[in-house]
C-alpha positions as CSV (number, residue, x, y, z in Angstrom):
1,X,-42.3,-157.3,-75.2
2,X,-46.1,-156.9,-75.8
3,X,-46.7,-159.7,-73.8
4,X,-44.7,-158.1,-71.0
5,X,-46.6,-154.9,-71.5
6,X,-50.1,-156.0,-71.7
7,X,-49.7,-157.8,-68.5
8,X,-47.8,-155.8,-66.8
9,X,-44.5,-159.0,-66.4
10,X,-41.5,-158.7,-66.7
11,X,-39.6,-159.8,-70.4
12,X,-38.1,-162.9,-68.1
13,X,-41.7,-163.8,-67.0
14,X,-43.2,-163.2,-70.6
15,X,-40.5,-165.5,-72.1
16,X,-42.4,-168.3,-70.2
17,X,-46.0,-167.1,-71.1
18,X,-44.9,-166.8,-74.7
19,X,-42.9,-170.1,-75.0
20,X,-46.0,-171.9,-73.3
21,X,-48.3,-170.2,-76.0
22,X,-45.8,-171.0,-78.7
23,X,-45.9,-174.8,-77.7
24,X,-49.6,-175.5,-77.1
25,X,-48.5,-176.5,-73.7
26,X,-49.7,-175.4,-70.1
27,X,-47.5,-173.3,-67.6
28,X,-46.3,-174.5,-64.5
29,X,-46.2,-171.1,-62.0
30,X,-46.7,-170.4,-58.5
31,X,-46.9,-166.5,-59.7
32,X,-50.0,-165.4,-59.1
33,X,-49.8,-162.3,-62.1
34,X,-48.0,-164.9,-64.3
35,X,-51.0,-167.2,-64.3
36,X,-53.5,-164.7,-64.8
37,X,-51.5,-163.5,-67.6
38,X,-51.8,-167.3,-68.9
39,X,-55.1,-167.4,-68.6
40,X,-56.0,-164.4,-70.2
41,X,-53.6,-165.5,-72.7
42,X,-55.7,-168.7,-73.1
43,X,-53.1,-170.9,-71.9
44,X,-53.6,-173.2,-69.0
45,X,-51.9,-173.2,-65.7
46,X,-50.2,-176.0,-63.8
């Protein structure tokens, strides 16, 4: 839920952006406010 807060996602597109986090691994979007999220997460973005 904070995820989905800070960024302004919704808890389905957070689930993503925090199982990428949780893994160490990039995440593979086409959503434009998903992979800014990501990145401002410090994740990478396929």
């Amino acid at each position: 839920m904070r995820l989905a807060r800070m960024h302004g996602l919704s808890v389905y597109d957070a689930s993503y952006l925090e199982l990428a986090l949780r893994e160490a691994i990039p995440l593979a979007t086409l959503d434009a406010e998903l992979a800014a999220a990501a990145r401002a997460e410090g994740s990478g973005v396929i």
